[in-house]
ZAKEVEX-545884 format. One record per residue (C-alpha): residue number from 1; residue in one letter; x, y, z. Coordinates in steps of 0.02 Angstrom, whole numbers. Example, Ala and Ser with C-alpha at 12.3 -4.5 7.8 and 13.67 -1.06 7.14 Angstrom:
{1,a,{615,-225,390}},
{2,s,{684,-53,357}},
END
This chain:
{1,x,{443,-1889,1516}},
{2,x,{475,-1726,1593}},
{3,x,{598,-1688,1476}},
{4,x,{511,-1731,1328}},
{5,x,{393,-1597,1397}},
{6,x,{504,-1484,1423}},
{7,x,{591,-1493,1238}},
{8,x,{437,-1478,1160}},
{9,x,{392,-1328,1245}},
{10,x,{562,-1247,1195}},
{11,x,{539,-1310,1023}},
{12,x,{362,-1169,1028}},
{13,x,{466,-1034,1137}},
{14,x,{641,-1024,1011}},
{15,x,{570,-934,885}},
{16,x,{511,-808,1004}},
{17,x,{647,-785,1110}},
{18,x,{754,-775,944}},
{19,x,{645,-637,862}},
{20,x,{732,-467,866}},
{21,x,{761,-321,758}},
{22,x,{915,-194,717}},
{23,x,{960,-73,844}},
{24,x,{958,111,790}},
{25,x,{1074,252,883}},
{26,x,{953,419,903}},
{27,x,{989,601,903}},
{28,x,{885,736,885}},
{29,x,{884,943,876}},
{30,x,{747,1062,860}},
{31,x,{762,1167,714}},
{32,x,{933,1110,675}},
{33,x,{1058,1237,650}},
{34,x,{918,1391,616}},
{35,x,{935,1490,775}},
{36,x,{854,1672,815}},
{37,x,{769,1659,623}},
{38,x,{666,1534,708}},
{39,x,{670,1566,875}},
{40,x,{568,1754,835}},
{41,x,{436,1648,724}},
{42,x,{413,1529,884}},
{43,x,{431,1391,737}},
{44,x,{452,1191,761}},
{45,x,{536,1075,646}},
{46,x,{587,932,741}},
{47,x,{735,817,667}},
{48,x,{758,636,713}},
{49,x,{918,556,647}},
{50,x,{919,358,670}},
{51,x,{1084,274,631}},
{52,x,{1062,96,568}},
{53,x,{1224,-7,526}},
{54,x,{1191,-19,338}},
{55,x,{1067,143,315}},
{56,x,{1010,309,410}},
{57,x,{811,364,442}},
{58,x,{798,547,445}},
{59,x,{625,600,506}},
{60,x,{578,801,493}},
{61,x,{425,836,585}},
{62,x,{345,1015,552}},
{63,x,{230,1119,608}},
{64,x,{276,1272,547}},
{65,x,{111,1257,398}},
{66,x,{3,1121,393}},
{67,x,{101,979,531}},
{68,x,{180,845,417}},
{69,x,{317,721,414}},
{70,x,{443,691,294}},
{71,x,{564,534,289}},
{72,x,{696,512,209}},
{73,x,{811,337,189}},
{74,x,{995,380,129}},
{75,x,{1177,307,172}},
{76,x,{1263,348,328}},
{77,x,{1367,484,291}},
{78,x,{1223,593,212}},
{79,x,{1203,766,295}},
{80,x,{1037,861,301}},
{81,x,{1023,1028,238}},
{82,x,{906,1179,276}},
{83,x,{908,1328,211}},
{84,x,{792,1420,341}},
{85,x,{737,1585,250}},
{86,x,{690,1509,103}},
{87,x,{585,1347,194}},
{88,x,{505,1502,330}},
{89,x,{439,1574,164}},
{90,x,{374,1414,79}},
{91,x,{522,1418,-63}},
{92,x,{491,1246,-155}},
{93,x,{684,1138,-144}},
{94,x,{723,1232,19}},
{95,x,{769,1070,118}},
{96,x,{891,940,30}},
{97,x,{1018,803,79}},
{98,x,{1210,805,20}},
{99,x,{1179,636,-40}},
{100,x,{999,571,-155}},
{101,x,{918,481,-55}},
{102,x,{865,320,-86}},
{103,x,{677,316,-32}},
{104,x,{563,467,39}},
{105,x,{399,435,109}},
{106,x,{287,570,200}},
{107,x,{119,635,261}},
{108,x,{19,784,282}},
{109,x,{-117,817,418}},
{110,x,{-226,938,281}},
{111,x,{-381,963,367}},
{112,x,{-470,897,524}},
{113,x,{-656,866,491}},
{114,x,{-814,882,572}},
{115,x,{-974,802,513}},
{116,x,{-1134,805,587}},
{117,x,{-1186,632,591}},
{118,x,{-1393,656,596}},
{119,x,{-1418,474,568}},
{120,x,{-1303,414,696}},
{121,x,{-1209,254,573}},
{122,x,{-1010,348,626}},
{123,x,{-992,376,430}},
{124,x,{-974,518,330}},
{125,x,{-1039,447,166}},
{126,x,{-1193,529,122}},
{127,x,{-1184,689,235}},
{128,x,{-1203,830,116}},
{129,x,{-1103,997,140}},
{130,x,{-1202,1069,237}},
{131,x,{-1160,962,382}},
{132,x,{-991,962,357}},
{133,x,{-857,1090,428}},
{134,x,{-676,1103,385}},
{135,x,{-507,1155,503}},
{136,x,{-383,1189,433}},
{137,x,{-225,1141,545}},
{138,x,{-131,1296,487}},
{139,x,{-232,1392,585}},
{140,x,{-189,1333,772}},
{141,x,{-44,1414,861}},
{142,x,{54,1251,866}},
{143,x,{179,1267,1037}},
{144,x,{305,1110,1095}},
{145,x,{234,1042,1274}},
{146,x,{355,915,1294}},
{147,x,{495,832,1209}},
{148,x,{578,694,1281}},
{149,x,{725,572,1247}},
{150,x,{799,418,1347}},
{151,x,{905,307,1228}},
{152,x,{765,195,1167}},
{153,x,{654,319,1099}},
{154,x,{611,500,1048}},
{155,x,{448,590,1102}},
{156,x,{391,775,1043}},
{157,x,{209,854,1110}},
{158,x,{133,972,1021}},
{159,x,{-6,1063,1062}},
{160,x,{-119,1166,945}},
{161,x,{-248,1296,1007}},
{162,x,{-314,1481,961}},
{163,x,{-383,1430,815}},
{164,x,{-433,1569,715}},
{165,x,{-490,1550,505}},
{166,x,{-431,1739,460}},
{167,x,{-519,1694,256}},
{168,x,{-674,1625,359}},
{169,x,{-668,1737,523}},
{170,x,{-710,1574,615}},
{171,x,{-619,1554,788}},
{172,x,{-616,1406,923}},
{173,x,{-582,1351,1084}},
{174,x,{-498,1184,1153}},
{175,x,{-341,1100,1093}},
{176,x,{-290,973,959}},
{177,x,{-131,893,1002}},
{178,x,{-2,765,929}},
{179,x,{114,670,999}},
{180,x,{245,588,911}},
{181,x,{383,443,942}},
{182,x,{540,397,843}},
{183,x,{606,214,922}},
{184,x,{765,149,933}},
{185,x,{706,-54,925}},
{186,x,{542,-151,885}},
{187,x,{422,-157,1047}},
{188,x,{233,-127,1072}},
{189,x,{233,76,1132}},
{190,x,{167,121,1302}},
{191,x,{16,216,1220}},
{192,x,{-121,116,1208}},
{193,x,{-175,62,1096}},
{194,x,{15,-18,1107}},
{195,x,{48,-26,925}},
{196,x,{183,-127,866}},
{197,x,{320,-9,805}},
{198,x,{490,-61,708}},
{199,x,{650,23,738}},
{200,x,{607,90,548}},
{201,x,{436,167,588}},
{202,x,{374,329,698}},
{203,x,{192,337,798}},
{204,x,{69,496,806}},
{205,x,{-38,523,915}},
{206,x,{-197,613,848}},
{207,x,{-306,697,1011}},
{208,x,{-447,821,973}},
{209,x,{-471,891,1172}},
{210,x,{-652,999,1202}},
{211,x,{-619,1083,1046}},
{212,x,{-795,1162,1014}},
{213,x,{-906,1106,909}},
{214,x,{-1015,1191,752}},
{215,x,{-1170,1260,852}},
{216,x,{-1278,1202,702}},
{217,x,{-1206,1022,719}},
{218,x,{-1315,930,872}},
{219,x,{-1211,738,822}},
{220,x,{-1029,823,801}},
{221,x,{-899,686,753}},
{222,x,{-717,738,702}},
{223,x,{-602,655,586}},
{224,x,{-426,676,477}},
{225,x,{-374,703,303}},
{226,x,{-226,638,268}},
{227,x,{-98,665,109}},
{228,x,{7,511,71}},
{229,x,{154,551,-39}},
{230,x,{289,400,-82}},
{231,x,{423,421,-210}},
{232,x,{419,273,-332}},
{233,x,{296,214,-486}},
{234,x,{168,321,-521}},
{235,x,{47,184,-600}},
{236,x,{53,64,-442}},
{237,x,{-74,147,-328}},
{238,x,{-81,121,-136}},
{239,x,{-171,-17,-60}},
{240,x,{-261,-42,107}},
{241,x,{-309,-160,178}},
{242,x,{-392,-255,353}},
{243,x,{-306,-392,441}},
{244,x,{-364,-503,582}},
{245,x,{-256,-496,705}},
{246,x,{-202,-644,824}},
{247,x,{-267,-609,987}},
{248,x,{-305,-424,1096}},
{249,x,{-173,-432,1204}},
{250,x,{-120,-279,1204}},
{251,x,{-288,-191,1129}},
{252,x,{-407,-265,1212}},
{253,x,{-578,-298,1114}},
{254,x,{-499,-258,950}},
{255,x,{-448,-407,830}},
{256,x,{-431,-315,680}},
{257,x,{-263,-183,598}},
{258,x,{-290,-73,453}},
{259,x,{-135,-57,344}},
{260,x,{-99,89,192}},
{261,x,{55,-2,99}},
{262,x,{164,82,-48}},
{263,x,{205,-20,-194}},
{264,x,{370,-69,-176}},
{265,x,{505,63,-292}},
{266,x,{639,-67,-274}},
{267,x,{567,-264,-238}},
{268,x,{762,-309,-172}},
{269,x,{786,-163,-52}},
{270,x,{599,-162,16}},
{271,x,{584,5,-13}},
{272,x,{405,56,13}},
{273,x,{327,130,149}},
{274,x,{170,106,253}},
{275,x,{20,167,406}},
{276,x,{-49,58,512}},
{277,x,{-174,63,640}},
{278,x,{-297,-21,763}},
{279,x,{-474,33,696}},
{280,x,{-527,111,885}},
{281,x,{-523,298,969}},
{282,x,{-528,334,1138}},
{283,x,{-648,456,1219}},
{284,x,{-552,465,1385}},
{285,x,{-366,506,1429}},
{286,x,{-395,314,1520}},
{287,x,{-404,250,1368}},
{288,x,{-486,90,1423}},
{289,x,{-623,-26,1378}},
{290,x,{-762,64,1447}},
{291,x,{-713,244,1331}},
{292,x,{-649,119,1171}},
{293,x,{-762,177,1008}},
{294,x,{-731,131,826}},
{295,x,{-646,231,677}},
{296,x,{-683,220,493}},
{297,x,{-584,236,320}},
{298,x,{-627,264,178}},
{299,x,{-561,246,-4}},
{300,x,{-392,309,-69}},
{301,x,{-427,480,-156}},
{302,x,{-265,507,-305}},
{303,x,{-224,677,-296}},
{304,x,{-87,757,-421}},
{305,x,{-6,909,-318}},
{306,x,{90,926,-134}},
{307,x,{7,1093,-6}},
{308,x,{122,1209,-24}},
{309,x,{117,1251,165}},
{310,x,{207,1085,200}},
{311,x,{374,1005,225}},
{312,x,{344,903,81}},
{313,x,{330,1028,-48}},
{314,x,{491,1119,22}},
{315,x,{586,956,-11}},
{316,x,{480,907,-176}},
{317,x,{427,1054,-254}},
{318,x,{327,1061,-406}},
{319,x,{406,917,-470}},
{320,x,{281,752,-447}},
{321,x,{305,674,-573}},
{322,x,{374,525,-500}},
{323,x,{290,541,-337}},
{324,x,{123,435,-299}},
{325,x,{13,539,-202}},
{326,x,{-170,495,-114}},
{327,x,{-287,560,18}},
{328,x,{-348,469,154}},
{329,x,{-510,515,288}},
{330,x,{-511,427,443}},
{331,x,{-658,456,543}},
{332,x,{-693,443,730}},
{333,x,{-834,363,825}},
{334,x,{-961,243,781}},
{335,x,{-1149,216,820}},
{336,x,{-1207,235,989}},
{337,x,{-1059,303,1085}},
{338,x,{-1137,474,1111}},
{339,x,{-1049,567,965}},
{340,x,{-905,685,1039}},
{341,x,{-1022,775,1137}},
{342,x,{-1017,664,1259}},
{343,x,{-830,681,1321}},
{344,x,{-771,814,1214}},
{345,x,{-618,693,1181}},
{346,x,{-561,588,1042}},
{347,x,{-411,499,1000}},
{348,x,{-330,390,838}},
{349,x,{-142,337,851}},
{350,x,{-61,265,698}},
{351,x,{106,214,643}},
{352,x,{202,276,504}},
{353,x,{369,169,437}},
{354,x,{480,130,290}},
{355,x,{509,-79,224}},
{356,x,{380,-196,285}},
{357,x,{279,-166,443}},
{358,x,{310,-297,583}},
{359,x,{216,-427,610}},
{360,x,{100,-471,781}},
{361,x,{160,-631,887}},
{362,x,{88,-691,1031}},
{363,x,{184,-646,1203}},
{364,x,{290,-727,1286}},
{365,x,{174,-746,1421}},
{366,x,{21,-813,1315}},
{367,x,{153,-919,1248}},
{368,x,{175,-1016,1396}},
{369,x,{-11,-1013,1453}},
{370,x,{-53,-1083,1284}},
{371,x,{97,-1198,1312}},
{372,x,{36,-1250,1487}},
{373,x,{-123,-1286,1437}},
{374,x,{-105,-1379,1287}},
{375,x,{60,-1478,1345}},
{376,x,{-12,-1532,1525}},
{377,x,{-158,-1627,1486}},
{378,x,{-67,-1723,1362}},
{379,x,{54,-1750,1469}},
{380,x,{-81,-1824,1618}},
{381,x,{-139,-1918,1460}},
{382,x,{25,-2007,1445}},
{383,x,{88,-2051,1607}},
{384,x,{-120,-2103,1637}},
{385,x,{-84,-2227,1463}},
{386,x,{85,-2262,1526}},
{387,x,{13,-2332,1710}},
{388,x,{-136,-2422,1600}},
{389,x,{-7,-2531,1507}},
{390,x,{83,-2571,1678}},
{391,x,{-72,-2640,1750}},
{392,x,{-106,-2747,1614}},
{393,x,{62,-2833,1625}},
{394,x,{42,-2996,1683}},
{395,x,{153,-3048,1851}},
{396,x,{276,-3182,1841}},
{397,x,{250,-3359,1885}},
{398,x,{363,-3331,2064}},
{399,x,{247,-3188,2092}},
{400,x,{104,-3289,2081}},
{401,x,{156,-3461,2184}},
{402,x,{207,-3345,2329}},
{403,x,{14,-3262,2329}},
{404,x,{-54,-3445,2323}},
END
């Protein structure tokens, strides 16, 4: 009987325990190959090579105009190239690869928003321009805090203050950072809200610290423009979409994920790319429970040109024809949480990857609480039946002469 238990319970773990993902070999360099050109503009372009056995990822993140990420899927043995003075003056086709790549995907942080949110619902629709203000991200001095590597995974921390509009002659105080993580495997990340990365997909980390508010605005809330730009068909827009998720393991209180998907430019390769995210900010480096609030999307805006203070345009260009671009807003806060004022800190992670995004599974852990709980009552059930039957076995005739 014990057995029986036990095989059953393996039959539920095997999947599980057999679930894995391709293992990617990391290097990085900081402005690769650019040297005292960018070393007097105290520029960052941060490159992330990640050798699979059948492709290689090459992630550019840039902050050197508005901070955006360009990635790139090719063959092994393709080589990035930079040529610095042209992409430090904005010269369209300044970054290429010795081989076309197969699929590029990338994203530009265009402007951070503030709203003021006089009827306290955490959504912009309906708040006319007067009670909105626009960053631009441009404008911060953008300096490298940290970057970190250890095998399994990449890390760069950026850190953008001084901001100062020179067309408005606006200025600000407090910080707006990003972190962001290349990964080696598939895991759940150590930032809550633990998103479930793939070995094919990089996190940021989106923190607006005590950055002052509008004086007019009394219910500041911040939130993020995104551009979306995918190479492929033109006529198959974006999609997003929200998904239940299985359980809040590793997000506590928050069932749902939000997910931007690409149509797919090739249906037999997968190639498409995709964001995905748990719909909650933090107000509080904790990031726990207690400081959790809600975010907000809204609609996919199609937009027909690149910034031309971005990584993407130095790699696109003018040419878009064959590129599907769209603007996203993602908003942060929700009713009742005490707008930013209250902490002066917001957060919204997100992940950013090429093929299809992975999928949630329960733990190993739940796995065997569910297991436990569902397996040991039926077996107490059985052996209870079991000892039933036995009882109503009727003894033999010797049995019953030597009773008598």
């Amino acid at each position: 009987m014990y057995s029986l238990h036990n095989l059953w319970l393996l039959c539920i773990l095997l999947p599980y325990f057999c679930y894995g993902s391709q293992q990617r070999n990391l290097k990085y360099a900081i402005n690769p190959q650019c040297g005292i050109l960018c070393e007097k503009k105290n520029s960052t372009t941060f490159y992330l090579r990640a050798d699979g056995s059948n492709d290689t990822l090459h992630y550019l993140w840039d902050f050197i105009g508005n901070p955006s990420l360009l990635l790139a899927v090719t063959s092994p043995s393709t080589e990035l190239k930079i040529d610095w003075e042209s992409y430090l003056s904005h010269q369209p086709n300044s970054i290429r690869f010795t081989e076309l790549p197969t699929y590029t995907f990338g994203l530009i942080i265009g402007k951070i928003i503030e709203f003021n949110d006089v009827n306290n619902t955490g959504s912009m629709d309906g708040v006319n321009d007067k009670n909105i203000n626009i960053l631009n991200p441009q404008f911060f001095q953008w300096r490298r805090k940290s970057d970190k590597y250890d095998g399994q995974f990449v890390e760069l921390f950026m850190i953008g203050d001084n901001y100062v509009d020179p067309e408005l002659n606006v200025t600000k105080s407090g910080t707006v950072e990003l972190v962001f993580n290349g990964f080696s495997s598939a895991a759940h990340s150590d930032i809550t809200p633990h998103m479930l990365h793939s070995e094919n997909s990089t996190q940021i980390d989106f923190i607006i610290n005590h950055l002052r508010t509008n004086s007019y605005f009394d219910h500041s809330r911040f939130g993020i423009e995104l551009t979306i730009v995918s190479h492929g068909n033109t006529n198959n827009p974006m999609t997003i979409d929200t998904k239940k998720s299985l359980d809040d393991e590793h997000t506590p209180g928050v069932f749902e994920l939000v997910e931007v998907r690409t149509q797919e430019k090739n249906v037999k390769y997968l190639q498409s790319g995709y964001l995905q995210w748990r719909p909650v900010s933090y107000t509080s480096s904790r990031r726990d429970v207690a400081s959790a609030t809600e975010t907000m999307h809204y609609r996919l805006m199609n937009c027909s040109n690149i910034s031309n203070n971005s990584i993407l345009y130095a790699y696109y260009g003018d040419n878009t024809n064959n590129l599907l671009i769209e603007k996203l807003n993602v908003t942060l806060g929700a009713s009742g949480d005490g707008f930013y004022k209250k902490t002066s800190y917001s957060t919204w992670s997100f992940i950013a990857g090429y093929g299809n995004p992975p999928n949630e599974q329960f733990s190993y852990l739940v796995i065997m609480i569910i297991s436990i709980g569902v397996g040991l009552p039926v077996l107490i059930l059985l052996i209870a039946a079991i000892y039933t039957c036995i009882r109503r076995i009727p003894r033999n005739r010797g049995t019953r002469f030597v009773n008598s």
